[in-house]
N, C-alpha and C positions, 0 to 999 in steps of 0.2 A: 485477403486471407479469409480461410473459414473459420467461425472461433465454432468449438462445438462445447463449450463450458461456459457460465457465468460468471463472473467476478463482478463484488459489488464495492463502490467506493463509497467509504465512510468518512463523515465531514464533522468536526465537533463545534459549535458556536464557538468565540472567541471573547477574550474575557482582556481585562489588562491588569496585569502581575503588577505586584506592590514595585518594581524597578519602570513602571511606565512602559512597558513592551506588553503588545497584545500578542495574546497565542491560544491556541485552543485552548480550551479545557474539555478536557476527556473526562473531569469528574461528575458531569451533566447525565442523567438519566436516559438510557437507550432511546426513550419517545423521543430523546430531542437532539439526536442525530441526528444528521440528512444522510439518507443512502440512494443511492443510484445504480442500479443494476446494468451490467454489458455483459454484450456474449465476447468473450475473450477466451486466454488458454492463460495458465498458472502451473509455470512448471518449477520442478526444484533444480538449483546449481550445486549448491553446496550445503557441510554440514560440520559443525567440528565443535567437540564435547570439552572440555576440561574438570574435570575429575578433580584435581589434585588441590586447588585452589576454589574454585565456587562451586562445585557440581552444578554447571549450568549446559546446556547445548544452545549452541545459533544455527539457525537455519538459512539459508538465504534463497530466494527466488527470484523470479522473473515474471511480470505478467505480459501480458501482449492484448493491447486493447482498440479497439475502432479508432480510427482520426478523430472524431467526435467528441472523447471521452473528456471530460473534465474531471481532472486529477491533479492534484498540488503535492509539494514535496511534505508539506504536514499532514495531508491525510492518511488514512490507514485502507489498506484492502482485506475484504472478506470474500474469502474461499473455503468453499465447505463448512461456513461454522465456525472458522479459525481467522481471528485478526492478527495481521500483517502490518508492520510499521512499513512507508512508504522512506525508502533511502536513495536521497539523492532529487533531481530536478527528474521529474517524466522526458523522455527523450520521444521528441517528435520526429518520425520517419517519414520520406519521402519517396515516390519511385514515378520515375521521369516526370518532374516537377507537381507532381501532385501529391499532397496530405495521403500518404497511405497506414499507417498504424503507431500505436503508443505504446514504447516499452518503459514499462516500471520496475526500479530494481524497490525487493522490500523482505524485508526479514523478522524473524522470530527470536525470541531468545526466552527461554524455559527455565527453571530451576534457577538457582542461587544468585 
């Protein structure tokens, strides 16, 4: 695949919550994220608003990233300036028996 876009993957240090379970913590200061830049492509799927109830909208997308790319299901993606929650395990692609591309699903959710 040619990616002709960047997507950067964003990684939070991990902490261990008062329940004994590590998980990131995203309230750490931007210097101390780890980011990793790919050329990838970031397209959208879907979109759906509710109004009535939270005035919120969710977005949801798709990245598409090199075999290479180290990505976890907690990290978050950056495209264009806008962070992406990563949804779901990264699906590793194949094409006749070899490592060919990394699809990320990963969404947004705005307002309420």
């Amino acid at each position: 695949m040619r990616y002709r876009d960047f997507v950067t993957v964003v990684r939070a240090p991990t902490s261990t919550g008062p329940d004994g379970a590590v998980e990131p913590d995203w309230t750490v200061p931007e210097s101390s994220l780890v980011k990793t830049e790919y050329q990838g492509e970031f397209q959208p799927i879907a979109s759906a608003e509710d109004i009535v109830g939270q005035e919120r909208v969710q977005s949801t997308h798709k990245a598409f990233l090199p075999p290479n790319a180290d990505v976890q299901s907690n990290d978050r993606l950056r495209f264009l300036g806008v962070d992406y929650w990563v949804d779901g395990a990264p699906e590793d692609h194949r094409h006749r028996g070899r490592p060919h591309h990394i699809e990320v699903f990963a969404f947004l959710v705005t307002g309420g």
